[in-house]
Backbone as numpy.savetxt, mean C-alpha at the origin, in Angstrom:
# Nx Ny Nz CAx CAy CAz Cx Cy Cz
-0.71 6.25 27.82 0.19 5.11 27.64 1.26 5.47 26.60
2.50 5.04 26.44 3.43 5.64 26.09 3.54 4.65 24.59
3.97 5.19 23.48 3.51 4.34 21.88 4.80 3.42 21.88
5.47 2.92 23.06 6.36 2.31 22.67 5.56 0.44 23.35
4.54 1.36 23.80 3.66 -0.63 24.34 2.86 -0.84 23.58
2.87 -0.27 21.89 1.96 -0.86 20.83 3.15 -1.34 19.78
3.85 -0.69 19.60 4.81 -0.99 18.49 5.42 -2.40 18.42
5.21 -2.65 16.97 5.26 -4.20 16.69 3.99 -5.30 17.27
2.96 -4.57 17.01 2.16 -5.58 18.02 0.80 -5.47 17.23
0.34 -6.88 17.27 -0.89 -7.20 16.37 -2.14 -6.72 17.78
-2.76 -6.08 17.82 -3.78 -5.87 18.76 -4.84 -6.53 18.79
-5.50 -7.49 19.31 -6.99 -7.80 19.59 -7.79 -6.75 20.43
-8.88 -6.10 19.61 -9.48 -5.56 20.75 -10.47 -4.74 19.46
-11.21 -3.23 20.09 -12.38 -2.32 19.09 -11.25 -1.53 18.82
-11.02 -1.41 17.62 -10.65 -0.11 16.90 -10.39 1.38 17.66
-11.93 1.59 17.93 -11.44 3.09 18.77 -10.98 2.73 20.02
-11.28 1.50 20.56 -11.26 1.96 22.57 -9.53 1.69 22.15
-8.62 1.13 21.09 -7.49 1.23 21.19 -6.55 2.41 20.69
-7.47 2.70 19.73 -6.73 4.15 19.22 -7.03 5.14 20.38
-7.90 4.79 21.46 -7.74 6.06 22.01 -6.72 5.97 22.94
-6.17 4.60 23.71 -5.00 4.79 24.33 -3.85 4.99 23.23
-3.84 5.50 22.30 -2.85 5.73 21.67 -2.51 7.56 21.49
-0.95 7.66 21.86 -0.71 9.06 22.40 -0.99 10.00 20.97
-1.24 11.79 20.87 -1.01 12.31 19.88 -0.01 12.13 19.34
-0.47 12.40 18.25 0.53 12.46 16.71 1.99 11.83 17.52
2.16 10.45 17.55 2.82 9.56 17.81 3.03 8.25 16.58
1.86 8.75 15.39 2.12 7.80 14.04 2.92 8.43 12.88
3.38 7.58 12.16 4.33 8.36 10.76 2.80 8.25 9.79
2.41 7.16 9.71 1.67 6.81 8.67 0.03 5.92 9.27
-0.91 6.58 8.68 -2.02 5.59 9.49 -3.02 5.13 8.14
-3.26 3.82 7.85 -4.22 3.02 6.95 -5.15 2.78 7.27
-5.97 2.83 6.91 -7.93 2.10 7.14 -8.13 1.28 5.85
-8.43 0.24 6.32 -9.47 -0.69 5.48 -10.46 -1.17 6.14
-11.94 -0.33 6.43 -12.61 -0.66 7.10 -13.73 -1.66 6.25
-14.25 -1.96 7.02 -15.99 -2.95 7.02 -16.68 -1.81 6.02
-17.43 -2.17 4.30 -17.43 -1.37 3.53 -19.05 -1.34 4.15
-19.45 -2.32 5.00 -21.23 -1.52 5.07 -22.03 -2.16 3.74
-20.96 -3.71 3.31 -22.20 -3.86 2.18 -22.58 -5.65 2.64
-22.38 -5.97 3.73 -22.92 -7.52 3.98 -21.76 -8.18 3.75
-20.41 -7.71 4.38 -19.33 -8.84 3.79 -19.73 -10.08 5.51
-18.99 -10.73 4.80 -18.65 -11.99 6.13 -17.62 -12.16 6.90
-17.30 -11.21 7.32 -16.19 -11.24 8.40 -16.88 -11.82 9.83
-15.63 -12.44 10.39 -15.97 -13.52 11.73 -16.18 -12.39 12.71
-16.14 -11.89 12.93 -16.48 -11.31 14.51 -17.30 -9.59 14.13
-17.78 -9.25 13.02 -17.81 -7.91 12.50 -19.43 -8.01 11.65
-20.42 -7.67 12.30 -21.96 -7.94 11.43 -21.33 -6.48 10.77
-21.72 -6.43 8.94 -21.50 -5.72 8.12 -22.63 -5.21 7.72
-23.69 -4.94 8.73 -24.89 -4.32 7.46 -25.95 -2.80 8.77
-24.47 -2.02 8.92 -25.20 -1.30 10.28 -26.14 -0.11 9.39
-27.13 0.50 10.15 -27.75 1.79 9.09 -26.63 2.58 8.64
-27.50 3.26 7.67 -26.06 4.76 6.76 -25.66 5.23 7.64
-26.81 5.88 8.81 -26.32 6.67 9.74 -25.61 6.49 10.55
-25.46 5.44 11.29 -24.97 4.57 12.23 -23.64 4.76 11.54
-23.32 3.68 10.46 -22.24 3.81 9.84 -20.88 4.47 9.79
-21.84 5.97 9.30 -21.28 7.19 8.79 -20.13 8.03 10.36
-21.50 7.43 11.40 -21.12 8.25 12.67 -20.11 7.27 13.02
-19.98 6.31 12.83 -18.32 4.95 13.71 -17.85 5.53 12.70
-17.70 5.48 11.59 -16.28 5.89 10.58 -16.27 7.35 11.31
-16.47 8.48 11.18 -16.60 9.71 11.54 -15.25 9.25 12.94
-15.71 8.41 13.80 -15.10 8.68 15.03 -13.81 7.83 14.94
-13.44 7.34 14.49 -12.16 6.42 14.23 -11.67 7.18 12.98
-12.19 7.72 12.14 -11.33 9.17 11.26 -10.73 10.05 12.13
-11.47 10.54 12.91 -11.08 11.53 14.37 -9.55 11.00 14.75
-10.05 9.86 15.62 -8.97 9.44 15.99 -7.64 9.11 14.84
-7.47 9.05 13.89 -6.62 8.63 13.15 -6.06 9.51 12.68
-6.52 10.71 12.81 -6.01 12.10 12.35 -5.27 12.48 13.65
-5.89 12.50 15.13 -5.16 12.69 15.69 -3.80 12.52 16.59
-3.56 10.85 15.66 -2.76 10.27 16.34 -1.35 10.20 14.99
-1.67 11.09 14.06 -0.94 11.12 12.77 0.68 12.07 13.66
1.47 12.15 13.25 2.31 13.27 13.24 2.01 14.46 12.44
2.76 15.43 12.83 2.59 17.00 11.95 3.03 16.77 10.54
3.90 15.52 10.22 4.90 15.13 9.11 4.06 14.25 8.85
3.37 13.39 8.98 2.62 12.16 8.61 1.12 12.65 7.40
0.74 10.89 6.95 -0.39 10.93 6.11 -1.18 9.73 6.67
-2.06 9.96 6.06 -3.51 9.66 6.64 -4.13 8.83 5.36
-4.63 7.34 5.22 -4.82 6.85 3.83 -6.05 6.21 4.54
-7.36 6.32 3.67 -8.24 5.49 3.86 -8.89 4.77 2.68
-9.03 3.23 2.62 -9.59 2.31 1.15 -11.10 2.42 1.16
-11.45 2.64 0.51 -13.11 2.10 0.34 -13.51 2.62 -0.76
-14.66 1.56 -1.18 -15.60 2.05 -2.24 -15.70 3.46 -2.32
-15.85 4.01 -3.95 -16.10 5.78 -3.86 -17.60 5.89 -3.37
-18.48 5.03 -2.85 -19.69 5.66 -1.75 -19.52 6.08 -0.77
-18.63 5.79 -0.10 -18.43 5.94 1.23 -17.26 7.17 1.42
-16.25 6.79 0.25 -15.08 7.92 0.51 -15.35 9.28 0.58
-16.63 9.45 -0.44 -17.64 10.90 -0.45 -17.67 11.44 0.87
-18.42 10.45 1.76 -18.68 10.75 3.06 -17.24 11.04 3.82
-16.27 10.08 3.92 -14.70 10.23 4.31 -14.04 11.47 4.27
-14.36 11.48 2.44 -13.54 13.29 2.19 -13.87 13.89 2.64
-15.38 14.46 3.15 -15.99 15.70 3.48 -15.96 15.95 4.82
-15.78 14.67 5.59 -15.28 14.51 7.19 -13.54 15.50 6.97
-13.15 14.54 6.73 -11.53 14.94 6.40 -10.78 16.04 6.08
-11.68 16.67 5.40 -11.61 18.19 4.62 -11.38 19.09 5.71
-12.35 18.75 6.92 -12.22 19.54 8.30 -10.94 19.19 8.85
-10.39 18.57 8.88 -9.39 17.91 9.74 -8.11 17.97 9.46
-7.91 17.59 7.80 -6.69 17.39 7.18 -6.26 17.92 6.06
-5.58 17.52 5.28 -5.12 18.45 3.74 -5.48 17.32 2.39
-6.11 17.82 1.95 -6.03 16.90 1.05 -5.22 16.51 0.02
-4.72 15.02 -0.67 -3.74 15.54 -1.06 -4.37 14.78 -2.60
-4.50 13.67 -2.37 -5.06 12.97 -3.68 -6.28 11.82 -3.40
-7.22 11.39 -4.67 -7.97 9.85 -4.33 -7.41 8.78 -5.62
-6.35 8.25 -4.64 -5.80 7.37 -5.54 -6.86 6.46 -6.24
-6.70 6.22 -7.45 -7.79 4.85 -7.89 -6.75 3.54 -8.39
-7.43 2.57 -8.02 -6.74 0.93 -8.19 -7.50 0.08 -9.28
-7.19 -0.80 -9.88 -7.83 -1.55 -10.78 -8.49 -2.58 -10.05
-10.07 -2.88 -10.13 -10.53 -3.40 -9.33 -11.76 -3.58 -10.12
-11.86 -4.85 -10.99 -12.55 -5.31 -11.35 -13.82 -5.65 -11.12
-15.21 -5.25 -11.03 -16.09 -5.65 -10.45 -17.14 -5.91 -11.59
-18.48 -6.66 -10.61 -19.28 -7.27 -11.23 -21.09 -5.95 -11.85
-21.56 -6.47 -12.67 -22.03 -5.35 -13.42 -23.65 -5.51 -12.46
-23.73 -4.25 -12.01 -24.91 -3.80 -11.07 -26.08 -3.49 -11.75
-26.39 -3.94 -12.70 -27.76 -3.07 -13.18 -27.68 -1.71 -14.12
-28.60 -0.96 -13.78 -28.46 0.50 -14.52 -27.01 1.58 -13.86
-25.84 0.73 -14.12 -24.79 1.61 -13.56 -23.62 1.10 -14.76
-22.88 2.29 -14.65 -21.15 2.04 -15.09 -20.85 0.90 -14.48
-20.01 0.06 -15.10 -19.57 -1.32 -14.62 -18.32 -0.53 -13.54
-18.64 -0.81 -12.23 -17.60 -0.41 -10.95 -16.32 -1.31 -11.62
-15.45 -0.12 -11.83 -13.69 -0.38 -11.97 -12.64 0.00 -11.47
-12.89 0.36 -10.27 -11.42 1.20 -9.00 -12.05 0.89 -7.51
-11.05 0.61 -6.53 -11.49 1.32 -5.14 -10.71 2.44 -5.52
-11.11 3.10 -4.06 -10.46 4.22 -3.91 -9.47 4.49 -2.75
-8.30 5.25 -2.86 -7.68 5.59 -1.19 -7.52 7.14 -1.58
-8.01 7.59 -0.79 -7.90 8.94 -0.08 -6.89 8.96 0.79
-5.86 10.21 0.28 -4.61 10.50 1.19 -4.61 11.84 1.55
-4.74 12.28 2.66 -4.64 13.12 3.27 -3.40 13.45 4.10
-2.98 14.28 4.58 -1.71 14.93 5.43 -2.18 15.67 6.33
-1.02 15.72 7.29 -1.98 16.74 8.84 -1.34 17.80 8.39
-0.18 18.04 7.93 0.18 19.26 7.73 0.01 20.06 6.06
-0.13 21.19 6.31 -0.26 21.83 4.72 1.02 21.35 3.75
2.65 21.80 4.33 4.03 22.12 3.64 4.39 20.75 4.59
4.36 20.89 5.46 5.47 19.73 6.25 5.46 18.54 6.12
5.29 17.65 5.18 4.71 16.53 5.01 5.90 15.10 4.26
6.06 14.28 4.94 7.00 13.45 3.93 6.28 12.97 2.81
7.02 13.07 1.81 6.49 12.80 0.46 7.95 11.89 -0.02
7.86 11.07 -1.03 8.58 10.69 -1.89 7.83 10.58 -3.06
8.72 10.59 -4.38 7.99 10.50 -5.72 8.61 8.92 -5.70
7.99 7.65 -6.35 7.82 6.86 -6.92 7.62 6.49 -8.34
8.62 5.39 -8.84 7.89 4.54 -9.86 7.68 3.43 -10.02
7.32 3.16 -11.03 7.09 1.60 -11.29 7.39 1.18 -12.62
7.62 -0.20 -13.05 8.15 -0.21 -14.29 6.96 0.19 -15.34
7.99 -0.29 -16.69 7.26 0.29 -18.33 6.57 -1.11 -17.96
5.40 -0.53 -18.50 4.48 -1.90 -18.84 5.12 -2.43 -20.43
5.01 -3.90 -20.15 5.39 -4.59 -21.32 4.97 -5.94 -22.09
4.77 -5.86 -22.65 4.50 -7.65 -23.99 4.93 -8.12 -22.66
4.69 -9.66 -22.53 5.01 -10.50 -21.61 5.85 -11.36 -22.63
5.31 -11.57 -23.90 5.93 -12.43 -24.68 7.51 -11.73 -25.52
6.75 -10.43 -25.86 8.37 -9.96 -26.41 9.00 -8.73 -25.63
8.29 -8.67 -24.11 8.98 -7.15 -23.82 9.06 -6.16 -24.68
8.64 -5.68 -25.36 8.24 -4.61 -26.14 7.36 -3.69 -24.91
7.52 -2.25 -25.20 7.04 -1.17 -24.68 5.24 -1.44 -24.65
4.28 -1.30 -23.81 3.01 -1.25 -24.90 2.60 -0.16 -24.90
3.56 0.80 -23.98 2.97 2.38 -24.30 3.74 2.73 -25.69
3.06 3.50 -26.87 3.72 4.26 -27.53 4.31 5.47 -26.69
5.26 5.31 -27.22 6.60 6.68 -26.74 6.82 7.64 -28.04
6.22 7.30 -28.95 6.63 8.17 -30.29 8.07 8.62 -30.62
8.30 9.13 -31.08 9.95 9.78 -31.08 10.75 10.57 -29.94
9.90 10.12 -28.46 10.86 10.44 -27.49 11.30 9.28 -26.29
11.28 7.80 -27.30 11.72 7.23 -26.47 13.46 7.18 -26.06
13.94 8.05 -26.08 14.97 8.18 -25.35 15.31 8.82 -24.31
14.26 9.43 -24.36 13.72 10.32 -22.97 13.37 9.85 -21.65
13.15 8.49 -22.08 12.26 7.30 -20.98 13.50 7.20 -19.71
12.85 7.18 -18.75 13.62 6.86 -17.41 13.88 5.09 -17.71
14.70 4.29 -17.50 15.17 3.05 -17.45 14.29 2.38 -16.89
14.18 2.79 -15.77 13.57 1.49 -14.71 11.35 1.85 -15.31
11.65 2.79 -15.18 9.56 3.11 -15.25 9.37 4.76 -15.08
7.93 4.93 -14.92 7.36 6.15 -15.75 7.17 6.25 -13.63
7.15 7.79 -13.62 6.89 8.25 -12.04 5.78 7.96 -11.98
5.05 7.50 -11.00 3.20 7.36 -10.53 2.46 8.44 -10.92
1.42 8.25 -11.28 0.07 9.22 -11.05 -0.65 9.15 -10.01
-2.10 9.74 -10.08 -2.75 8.90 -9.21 -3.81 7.74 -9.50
-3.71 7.50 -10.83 -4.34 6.13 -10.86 -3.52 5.00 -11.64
-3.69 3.77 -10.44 -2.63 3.14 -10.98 -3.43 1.65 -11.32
-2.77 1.42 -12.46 -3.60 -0.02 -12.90 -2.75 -1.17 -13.02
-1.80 -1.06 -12.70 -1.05 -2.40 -12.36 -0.67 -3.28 -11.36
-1.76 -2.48 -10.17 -2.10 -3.56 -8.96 -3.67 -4.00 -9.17
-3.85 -5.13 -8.87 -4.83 -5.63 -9.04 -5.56 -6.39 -7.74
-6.81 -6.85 -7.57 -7.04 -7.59 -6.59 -6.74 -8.78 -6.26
-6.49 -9.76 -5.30 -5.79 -10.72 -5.16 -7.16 -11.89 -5.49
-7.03 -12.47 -6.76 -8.09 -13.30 -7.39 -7.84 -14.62 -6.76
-6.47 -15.35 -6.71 -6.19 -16.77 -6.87 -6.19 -17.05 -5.32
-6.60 -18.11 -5.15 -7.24 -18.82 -3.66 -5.79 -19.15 -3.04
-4.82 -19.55 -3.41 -3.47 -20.07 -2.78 -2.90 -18.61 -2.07
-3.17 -17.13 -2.72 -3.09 -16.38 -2.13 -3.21 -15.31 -1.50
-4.91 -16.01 -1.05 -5.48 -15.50 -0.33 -6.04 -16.13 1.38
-6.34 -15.28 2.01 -6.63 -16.01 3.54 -7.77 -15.73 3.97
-8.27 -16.26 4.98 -9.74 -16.10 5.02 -10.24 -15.04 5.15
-10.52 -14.16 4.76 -10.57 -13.05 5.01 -11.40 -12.37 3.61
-12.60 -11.60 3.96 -13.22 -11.25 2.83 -13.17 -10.15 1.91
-12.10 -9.56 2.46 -11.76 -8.07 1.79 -9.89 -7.83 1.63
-9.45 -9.23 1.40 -7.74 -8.94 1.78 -7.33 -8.31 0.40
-6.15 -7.06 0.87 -5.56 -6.08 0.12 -4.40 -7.21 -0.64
-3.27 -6.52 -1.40 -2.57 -6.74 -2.11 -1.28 -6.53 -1.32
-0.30 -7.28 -0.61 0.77 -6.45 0.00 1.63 -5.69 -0.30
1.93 -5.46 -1.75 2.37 -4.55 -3.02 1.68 -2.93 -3.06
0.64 -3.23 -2.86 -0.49 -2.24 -2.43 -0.16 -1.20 -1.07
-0.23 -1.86 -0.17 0.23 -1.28 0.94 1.47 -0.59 0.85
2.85 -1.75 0.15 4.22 -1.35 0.47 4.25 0.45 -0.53
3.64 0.09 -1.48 3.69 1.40 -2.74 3.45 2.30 -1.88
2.29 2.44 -0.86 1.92 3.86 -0.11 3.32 3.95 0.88
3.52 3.02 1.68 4.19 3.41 3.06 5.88 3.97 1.95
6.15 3.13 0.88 7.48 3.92 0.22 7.19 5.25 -0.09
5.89 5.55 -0.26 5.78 7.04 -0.78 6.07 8.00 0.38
5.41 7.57 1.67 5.41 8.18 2.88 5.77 8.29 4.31
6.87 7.20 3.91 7.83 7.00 5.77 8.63 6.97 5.41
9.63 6.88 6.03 11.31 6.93 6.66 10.97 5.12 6.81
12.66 4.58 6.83 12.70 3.60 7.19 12.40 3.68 8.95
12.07 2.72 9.28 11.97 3.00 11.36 10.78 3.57 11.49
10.44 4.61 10.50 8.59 4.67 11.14 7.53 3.98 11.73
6.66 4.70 11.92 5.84 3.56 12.42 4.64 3.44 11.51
3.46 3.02 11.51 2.55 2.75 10.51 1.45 1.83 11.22
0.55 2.69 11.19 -0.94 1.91 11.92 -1.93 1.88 11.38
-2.55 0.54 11.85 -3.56 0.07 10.48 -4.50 -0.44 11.61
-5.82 0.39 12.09 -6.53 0.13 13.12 -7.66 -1.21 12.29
-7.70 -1.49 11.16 -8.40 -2.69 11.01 -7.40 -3.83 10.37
-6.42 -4.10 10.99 -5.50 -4.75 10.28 -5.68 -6.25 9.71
-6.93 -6.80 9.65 -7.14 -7.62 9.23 -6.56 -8.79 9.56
-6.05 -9.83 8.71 -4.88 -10.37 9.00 -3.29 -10.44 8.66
-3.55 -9.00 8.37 -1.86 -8.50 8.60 -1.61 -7.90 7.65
-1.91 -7.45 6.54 -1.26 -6.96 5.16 -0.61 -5.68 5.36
-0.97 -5.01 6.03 -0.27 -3.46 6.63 0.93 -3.69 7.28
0.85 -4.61 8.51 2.02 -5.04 9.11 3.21 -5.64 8.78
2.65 -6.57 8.09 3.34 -7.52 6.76 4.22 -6.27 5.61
3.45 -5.51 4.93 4.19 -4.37 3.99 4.98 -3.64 5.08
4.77 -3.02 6.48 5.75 -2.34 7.03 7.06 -3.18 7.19
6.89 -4.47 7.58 7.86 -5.18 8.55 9.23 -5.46 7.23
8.51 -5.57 5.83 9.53 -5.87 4.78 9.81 -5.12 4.48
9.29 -3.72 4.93 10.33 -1.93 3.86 10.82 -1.98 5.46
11.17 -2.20 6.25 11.84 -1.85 7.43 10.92 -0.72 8.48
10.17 -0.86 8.50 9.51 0.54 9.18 8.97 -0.32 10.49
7.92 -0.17 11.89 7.38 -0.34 12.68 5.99 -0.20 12.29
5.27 -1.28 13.33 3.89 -1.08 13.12 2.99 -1.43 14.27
1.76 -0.74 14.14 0.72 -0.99 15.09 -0.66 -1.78 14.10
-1.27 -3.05 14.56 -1.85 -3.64 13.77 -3.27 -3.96 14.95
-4.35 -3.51 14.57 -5.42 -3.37 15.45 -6.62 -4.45 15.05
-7.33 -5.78 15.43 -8.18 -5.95 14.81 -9.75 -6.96 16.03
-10.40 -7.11 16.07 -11.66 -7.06 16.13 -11.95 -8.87 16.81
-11.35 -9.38 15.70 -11.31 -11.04 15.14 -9.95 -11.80 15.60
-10.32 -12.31 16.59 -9.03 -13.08 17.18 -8.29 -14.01 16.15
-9.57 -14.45 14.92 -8.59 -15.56 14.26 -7.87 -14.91 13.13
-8.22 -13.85 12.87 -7.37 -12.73 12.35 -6.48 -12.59 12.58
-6.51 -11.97 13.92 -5.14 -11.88 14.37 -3.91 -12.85 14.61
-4.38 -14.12 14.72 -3.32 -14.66 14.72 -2.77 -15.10 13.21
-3.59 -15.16 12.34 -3.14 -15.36 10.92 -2.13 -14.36 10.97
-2.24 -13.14 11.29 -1.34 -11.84 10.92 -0.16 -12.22 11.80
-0.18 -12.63 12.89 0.89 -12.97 13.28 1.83 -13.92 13.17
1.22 -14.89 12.79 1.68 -16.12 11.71 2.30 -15.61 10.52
1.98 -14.59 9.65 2.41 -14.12 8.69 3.60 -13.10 8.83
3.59 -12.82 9.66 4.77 -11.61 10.59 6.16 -12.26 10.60
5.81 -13.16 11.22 6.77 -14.27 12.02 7.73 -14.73 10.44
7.21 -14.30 9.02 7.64 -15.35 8.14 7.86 -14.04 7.20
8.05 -12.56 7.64 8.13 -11.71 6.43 9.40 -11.25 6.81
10.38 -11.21 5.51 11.52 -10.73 5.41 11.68 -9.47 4.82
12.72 -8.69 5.24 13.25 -7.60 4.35 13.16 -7.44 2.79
12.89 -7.06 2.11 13.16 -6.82 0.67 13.70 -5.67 0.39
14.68 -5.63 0.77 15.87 -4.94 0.50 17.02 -5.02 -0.93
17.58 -4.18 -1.36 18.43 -4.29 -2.96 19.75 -3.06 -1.92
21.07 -3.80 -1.51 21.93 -2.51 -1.25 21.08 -1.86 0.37
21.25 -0.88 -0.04 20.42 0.13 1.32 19.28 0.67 0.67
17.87 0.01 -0.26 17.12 0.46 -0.68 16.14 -0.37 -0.70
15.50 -0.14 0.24 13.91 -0.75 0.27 12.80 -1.12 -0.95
12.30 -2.21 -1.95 11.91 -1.93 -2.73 10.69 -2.96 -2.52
9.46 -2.66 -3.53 8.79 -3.32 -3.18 8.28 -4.84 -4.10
8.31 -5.73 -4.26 8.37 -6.92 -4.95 7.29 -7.77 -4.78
6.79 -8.23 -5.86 5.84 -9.09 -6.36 5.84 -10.20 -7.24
5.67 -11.19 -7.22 6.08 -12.76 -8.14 7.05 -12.41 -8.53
8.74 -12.08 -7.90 9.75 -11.77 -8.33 10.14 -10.63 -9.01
9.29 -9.86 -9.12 9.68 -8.84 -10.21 9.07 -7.53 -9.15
10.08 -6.36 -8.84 10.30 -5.32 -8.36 9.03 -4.43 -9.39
8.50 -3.77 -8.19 7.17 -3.10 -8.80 6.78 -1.54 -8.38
7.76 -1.51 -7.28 7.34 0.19 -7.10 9.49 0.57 -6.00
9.74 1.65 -6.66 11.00 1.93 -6.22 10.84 3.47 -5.86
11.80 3.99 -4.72 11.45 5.41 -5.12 12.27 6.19 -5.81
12.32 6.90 -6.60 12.65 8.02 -7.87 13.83 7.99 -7.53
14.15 8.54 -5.77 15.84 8.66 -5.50 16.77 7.51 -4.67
15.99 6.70 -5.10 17.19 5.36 -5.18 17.41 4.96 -6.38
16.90 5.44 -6.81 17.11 4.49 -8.94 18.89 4.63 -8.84
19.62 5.68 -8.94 21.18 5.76 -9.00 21.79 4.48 -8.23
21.40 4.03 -7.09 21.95 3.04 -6.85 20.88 1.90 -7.21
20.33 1.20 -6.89 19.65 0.18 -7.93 19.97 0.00 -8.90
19.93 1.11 -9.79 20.68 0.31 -11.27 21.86 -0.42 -11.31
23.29 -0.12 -10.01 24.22 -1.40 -9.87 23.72 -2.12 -9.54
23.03 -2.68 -9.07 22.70 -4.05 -8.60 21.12 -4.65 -9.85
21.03 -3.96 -10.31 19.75 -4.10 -11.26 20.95 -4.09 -13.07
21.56 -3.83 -13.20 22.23 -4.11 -14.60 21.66 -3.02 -15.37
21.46 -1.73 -14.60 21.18 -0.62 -15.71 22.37 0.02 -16.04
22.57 0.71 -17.12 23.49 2.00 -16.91 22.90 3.21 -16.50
23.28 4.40 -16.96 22.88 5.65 -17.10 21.79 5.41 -18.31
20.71 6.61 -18.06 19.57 6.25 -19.42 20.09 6.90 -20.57
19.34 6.04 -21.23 20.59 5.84 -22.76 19.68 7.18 -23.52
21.24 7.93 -24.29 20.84 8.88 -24.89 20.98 8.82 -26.23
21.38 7.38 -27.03 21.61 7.08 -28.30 20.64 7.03 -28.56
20.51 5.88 -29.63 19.16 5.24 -30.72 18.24 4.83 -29.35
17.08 4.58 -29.82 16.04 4.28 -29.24 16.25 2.91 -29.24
17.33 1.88 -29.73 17.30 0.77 -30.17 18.09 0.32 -28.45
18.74 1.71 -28.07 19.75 1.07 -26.93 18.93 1.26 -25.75
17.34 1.83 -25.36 16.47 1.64 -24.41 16.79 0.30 -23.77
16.75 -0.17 -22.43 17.37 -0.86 -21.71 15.84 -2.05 -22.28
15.72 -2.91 -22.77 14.63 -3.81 -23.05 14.59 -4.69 -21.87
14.73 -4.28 -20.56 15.07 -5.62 -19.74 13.59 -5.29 -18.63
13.29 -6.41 -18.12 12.28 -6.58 -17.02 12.89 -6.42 -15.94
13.20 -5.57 -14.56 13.81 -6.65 -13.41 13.26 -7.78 -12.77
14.34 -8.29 -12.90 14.06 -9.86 -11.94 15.30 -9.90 -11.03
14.42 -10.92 -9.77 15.37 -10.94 -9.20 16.22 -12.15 -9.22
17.06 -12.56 -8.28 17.60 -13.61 -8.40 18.28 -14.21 -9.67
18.62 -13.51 -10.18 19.57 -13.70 -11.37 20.88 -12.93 -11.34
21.47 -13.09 -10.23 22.93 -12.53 -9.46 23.05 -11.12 -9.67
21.73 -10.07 -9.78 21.89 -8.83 -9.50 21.79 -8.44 -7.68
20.91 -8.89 -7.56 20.28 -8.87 -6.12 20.22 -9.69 -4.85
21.51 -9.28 -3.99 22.18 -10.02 -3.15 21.38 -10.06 -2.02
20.20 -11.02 -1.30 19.37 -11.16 -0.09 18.04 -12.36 -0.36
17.71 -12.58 0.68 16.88 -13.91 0.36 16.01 -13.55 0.89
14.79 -13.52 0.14 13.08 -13.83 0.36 12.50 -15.20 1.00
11.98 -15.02 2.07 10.77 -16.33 2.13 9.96 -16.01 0.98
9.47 -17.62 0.42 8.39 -17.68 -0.85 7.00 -16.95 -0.19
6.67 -17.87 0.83 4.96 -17.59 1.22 5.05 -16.12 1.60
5.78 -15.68 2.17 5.60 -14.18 2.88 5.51 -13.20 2.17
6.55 -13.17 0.75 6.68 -12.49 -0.13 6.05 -12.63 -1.11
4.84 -12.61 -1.00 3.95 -12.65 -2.89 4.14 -13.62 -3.68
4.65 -15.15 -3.03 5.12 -16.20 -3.61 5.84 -16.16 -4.79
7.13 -15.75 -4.21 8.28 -15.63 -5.69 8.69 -16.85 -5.69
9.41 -16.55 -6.77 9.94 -18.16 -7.46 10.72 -18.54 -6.62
């Protein structure tokens, strides 16, 4: 079947029997957020299959997701670090490894263990060299009350990039989505900030981007506002139509000709080589090489006549 009768399209149906009508390396970008195997409550999905069992469905929908990647494409999968163990060592055969991102992810204290504080995403690439990459940042973390730096910079804050510090791989300023107004029924929903940060790191605008458990939409939702295409696969009919309900209401977040990604109004992940233009429309100059006193002290926000385009509230991370 030819990948132009999935694109843009929320899928009802199993995971693999759809990835397998899906042609080779015909994806830019492919996401998993699967069923973690620990008793969640999802409507159409019993969560408590044996290890083995388990191990062998992830195994075969990894397969497939690798092989439906491009030679240029990456490969991202979320889950607890129990399971990613098992993921990487599948993957290792298959793909390149590239990093295991960690997220801030607060959890509750298990007994005789480290109090659990990250998921994890594993990013992999099909190709060794050929691979789209972009570098990313995100802003200086700051006082909420006085904008003040809270990283010490010591005597090279003039050195500081304007807008934020380039990514690592662990990032702690996405968080899980706590508050009930924005969240949907759904027992494992991502962050759409979350999503958009990976697909800016790793598509072209117009790509495509497939998310064989798409839940109710958060993959689709982050492609459809950086401009890219998507394939959205899921299990749960009432899923799916939430995601499509949510589709129907997500706009561009666009600054100029630069895709950025935005959260309660405030711009949160940009990539490295759009900063030159962003800063006209963001009120930066060039980074200041005087006193440390002339560091740009500003937050971006939007909607304060830098940034010419209109957000829906609900679609977009409920901005102001």
């Amino acid at each position: 079947m030819d990948i132009d009768a999935f694109i843009n399209q929320i899928i009802e149906g199993d995971a693999l029997e759809i990835l397998k009508q899906i042609p080779d390396e015909s994806v830019d970008m492919t996401f998993a957020d699967p069923p973690f195997n620990l008793g969640k409550k999802y409507g159409r999905y019993k969560d408590d299959r044996d290890v083995r069992e388990y191990i062998e469905w992830c195994q075969k929908w990894l397969s497939e997701m690798v092989r439906v990647t491009k030679a240029t494409g990456s490969i991202f999968v979320h889950n607890v670090p129990e399971w990613l163990i098992y993921y990487g060592a599948y993957l290792h055969e298959k793909a390149y490894f590239r990093h295991w991102i960690a997220w801030d992810a607060m959890g509750a204290p298990l007994g005789r263990t480290l109090l659990p504080n990250h998921y994890g995403i594993l990013y992999y690439t099909k190709s060794a060299k050929d691979f789209k990459f972009y570098d990313i940042r995100a802003p200086h973390a700051r006082c909420r009350e006085c904008k003040a730096f809270l990283k010490d910079y010591g005597g090279k804050k003039n050195q500081m990039h304007p807008f934020g510090p380039l990514l690592s791989d662990v990032w702690t300023d996405i968080h899980r989505i706590r508050h009930k107004k924005r969240r949907d029924e759904h027992p494992c929903q991502l962050p759409v900030h979350l999503l958009e940060r990976l697909i800016l790191m790793s598509t072209d605008e117009g790509d495509i981007v497939l998310d064989p458990f798409v839940g109710t939409g958060t993959t689709a939702v982050a492609a459809k506002k950086l401009g890219r295409r998507f394939i959205g696969i899921d299990i749960d009919p009432q899923y799916v139509e939430i995601a499509k309900r949510k589709l129907e209401k997500a706009l561009p977040t666009k600054i100029g000709h630069c895709y950025v990604s935005i959260f309660l109004g405030e711009i949160v992940t940009i990539r490295d080589k759009d900063f030159d233009e962003l800063k006209n429309f963001l009120g930066y100059s060039k980074a200041p090489k005087q006193s440390t006193s002339q560091v740009l002290a500003y937050t971006p926000r939007l909607f304060e006549g830098k940034a010419d385009y209109k957000l829906n509230n609900e679609a977009n991370g409920g901005l102001p």
